[in-house]
N, C-alpha and C positions, 0 to 999 in steps of 0.2 A: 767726606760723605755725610757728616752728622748733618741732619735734616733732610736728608733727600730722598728719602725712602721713610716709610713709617715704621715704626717698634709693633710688630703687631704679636701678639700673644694665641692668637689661635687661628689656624687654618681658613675657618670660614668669614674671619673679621680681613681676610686677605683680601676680599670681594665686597667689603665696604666701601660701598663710591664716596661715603663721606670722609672716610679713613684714612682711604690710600691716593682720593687723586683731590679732593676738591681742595686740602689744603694744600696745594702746590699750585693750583692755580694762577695766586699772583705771582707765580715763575713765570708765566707764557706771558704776562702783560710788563715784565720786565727784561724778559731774556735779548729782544729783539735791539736794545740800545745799549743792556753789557755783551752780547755779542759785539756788538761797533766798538767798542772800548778795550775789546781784548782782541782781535782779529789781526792784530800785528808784532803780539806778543803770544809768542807759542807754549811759553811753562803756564800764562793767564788763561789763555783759551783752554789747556788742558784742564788746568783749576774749575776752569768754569763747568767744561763738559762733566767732570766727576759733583761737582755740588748739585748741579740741576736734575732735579727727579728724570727718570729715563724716559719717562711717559709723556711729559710735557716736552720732553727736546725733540722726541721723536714726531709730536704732534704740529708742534711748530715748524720743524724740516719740512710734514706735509703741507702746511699751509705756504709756508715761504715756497715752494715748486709750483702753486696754482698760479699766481703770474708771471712766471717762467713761463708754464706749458700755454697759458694767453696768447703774450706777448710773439711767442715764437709761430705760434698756431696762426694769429693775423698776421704775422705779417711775410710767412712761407702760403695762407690761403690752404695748409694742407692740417686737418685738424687730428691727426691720428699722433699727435705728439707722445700724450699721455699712456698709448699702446706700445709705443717704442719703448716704454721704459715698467708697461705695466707686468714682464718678466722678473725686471729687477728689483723693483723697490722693495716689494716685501721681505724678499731676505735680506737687503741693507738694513729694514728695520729690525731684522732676526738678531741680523750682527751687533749692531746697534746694541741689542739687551745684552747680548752677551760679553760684549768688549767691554760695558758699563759695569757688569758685574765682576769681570775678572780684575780690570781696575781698582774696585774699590774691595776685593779680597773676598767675596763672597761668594756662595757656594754655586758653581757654573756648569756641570756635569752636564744636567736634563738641557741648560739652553745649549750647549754644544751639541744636542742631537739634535736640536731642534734647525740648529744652524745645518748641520748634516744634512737634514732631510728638504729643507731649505733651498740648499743649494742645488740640490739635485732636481726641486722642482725645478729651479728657475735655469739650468741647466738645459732641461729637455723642453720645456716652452721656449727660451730664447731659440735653439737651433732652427725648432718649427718652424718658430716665425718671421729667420732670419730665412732657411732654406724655403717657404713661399712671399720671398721677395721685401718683405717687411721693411728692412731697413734702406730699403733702397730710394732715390732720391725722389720725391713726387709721387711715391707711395702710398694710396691714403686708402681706409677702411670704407670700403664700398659703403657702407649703412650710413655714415657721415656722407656721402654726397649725394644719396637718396633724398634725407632730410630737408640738406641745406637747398634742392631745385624743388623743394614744396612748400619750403617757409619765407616770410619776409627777410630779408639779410638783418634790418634792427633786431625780431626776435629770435635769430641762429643765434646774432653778437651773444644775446640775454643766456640765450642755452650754453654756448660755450664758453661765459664770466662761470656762471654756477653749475652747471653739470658736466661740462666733457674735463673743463681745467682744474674744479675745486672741490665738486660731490666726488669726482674718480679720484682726487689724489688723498683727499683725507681717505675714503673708503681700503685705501690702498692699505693705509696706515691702523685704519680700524681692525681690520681682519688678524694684525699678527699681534693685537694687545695682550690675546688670553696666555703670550710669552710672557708679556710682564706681570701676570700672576704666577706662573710659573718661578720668576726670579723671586717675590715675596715669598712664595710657599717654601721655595725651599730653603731660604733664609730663616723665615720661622720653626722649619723643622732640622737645619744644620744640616742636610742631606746633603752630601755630596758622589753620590752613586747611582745608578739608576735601580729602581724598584721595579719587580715582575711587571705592575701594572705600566709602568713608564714602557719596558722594552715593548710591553703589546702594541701599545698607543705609535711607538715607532717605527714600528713593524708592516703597522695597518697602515701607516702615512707614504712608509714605503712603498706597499706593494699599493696602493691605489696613484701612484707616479708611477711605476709602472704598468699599470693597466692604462693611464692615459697614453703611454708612450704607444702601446700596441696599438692604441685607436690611431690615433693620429699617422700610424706608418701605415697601417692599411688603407687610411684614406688617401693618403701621401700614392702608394701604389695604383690604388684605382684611378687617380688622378692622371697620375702619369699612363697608365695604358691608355685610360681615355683619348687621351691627348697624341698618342699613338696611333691610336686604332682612326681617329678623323685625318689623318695624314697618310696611311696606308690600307682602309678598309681590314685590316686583320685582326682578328681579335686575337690575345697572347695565350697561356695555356689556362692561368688563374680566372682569368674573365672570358665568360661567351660573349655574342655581337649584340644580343639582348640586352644583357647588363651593361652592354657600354655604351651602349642607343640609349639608355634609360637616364645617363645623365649623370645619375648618384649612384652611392656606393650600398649597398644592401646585403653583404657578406660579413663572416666574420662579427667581429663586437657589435657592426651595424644591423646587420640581422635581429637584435633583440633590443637592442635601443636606437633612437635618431639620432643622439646626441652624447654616444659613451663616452667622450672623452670630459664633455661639457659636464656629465653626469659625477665623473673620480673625480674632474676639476672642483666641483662643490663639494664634495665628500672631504678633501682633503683640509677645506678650512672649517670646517663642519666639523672634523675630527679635530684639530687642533686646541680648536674650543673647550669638547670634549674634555681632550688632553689637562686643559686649566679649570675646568669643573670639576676631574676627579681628584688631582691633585688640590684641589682647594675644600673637598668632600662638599660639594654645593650641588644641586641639580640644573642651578641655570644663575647666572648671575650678569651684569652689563659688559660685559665683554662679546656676548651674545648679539650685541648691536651691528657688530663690524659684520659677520657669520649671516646673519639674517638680511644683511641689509645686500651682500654678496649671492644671496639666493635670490632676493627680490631682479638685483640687475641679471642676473643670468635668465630669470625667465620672461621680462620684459624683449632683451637682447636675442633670445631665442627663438619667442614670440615674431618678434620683427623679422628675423631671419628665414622663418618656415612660412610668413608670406612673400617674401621675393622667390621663394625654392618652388613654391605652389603655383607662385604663372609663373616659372621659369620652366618645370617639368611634368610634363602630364601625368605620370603616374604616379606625383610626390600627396597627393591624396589619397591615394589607395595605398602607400605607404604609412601615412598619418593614420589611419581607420586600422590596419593590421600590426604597428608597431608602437609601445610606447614611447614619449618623449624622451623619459631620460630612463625607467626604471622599466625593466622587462614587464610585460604583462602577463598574467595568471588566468589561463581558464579551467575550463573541467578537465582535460587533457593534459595541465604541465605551463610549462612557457609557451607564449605564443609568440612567432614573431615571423619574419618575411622568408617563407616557401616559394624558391623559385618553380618548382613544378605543382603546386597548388595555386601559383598564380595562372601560370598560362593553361593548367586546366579551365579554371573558371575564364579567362580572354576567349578561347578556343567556344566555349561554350556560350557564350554570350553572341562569338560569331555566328555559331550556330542559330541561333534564336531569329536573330537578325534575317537569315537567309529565308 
């Protein structure tokens, strides 16, 4: 292990980009030819994995999957590669810190929760997205075939070399770094126990994978009555004929946001962050990159999604105007969010006008 990790002497020097990653650097510019050199020899390849900084092996795994997810993406014509796997990676790289640090003997407690909580996200995301058909063959992310029947196919190829293959898979990778602060911190401070603040931080990572999962069953539910109710005219006991003419879901978590699940889904690496700020006593340090750059794609991706929802449903505007995006909204009254009988008041009344 000697060199693979820094000696650092105080908590906040954990969060020195100079400190902890930039001399490792020419790891990532050498690893890719003693990998070839030990790939056949398993005590060497082992050797290798414990000498190389965790952070640069982890970074290079993401860059070596960007011409994978390319290569497979052209030549299947189905671009949603990187979403098959975008459940899993992060906690490979969860595991990843934590296998590296039990390896070389040092203190692993906090990343084992982190593995804990990890997995359970990508637990209840993979089921999702396997139970609304995902893995299935010729399955591809509606918003990737939007794109690609409005763009030139030269500049799709362009977008899918650097963003759907290389921006998503490093970012995959960016988001679980403030773990390997985690490993440094608690190496600096020989901690091998969780501290009050650690079980909060795990608690809160908890219960907001939980809060996603309820989003997503309720949608899952409404979906399926939908899909019922246009087969049989019946609407079932949870949804009237209204809400299910209406297209989307506006009950439940949905009632006070558009996008709850979207909403815990950022919270969760948002808190993680967190997690390696308080542990490193810093208020914001580059690990914040991955975190940030994971909010920027979600409201881009959302953005695009609530204009196909907007001509897809007519009263996904009067939605938009009475619900927050992602965060409930606050009036003089409390929360504000989607009233089924304040809505068809006001329809009823507008009919009225009309007459």
């Amino acid at each position: 292990m000697a060199g693979a990790v820094p000696l650092i002497r105080s908590l906040s020097d954990c969060t020195d980009f100079s400190k902890v990653v930039q001399p490792y650097l020419p790891q990532l510019y050498a690893l890719p030819q003693q990998f070839l050199h030990t790939v056949t020899n398993l005590d060497d390849l082992k050797q290798l994995y414990v000498s190389t900084n965790p952070l640069i092996s982890a970074f290079a795994f993401s860059l070596a999957l960007a011409p994978i997810f390319l290569v497979v993406s052209e030549i299947n014509k189905n671009y949603s590669q990187v979403d098959r796997c975008w459940s899993i990676l992060p906690t490979i790289y969860n595991i990843h810190y934590d296998l590296w640090a039990h390896m070389n003997g040092l203190p692993a407690y906090r990343l084992d929760n982190v593995v804990a909580f990890s997995t359970l996200w990508s637990l209840r995301l993979t089921f999702n997205y396997w139970r609304k058909g995902g893995y299935k063959v010729g399955v591809e992310d509606y918003r990737w075939e939007i794109i690609r029947d409005k763009v030139h196919p030269a500049l799709f190829f362009v977008f899918n070399v650097t963003f759907i293959a290389t921006i998503q898979s490093v970012l995959l990778f960016s988001i679980t770094t403030p773990t390997y602060l985690l490993l440094l911190a608690s190496r600096t401070t020989a901690t091998n126990t969780l501290t009050t603040s650690d079980t909060v931080f795990v608690r809160a990572l908890m219960s907001l994978i939980l809060l996603t999962f309820f989003a997503d069953q309720q949608q899952w539910d409404y979906q399926n009555a939908k899909a019922s109710y246009r087969q049989t005219a019946r609407p079932n006991q949870r949804f009237s004929a209204a809400q299910l003419e209406r297209g989307f879901v506006t009950s439940g978590l949905w009632r006070w946001s558009r996008h709850p699940n979207f909403a815990a889904e950022q919270a969760i690496w948002v808190g993680l962050y967190q997690w390696g700020c308080w542990a490193t006593e810093t208020y914001w340090n580059w690990t914040g990159v991955g975190a940030l750059a994971y909010l920027v794609l979600f409201q881009g991706s959302t953005w695009f999604t609530e204009i196909v929802s907007k001509g897809k449903y007519e009263e996904y505007a009067e939605y938009q105007r009475r619900v927050g995006r992602f965060l409930p909204r606050v009036g003089s009254t409390g929360l504000e969010g989607w009233d089924e009988d304040e809505v068809k008041e006001e329809r009823e009344g507008k009919g009225k006008k009309k007459e």
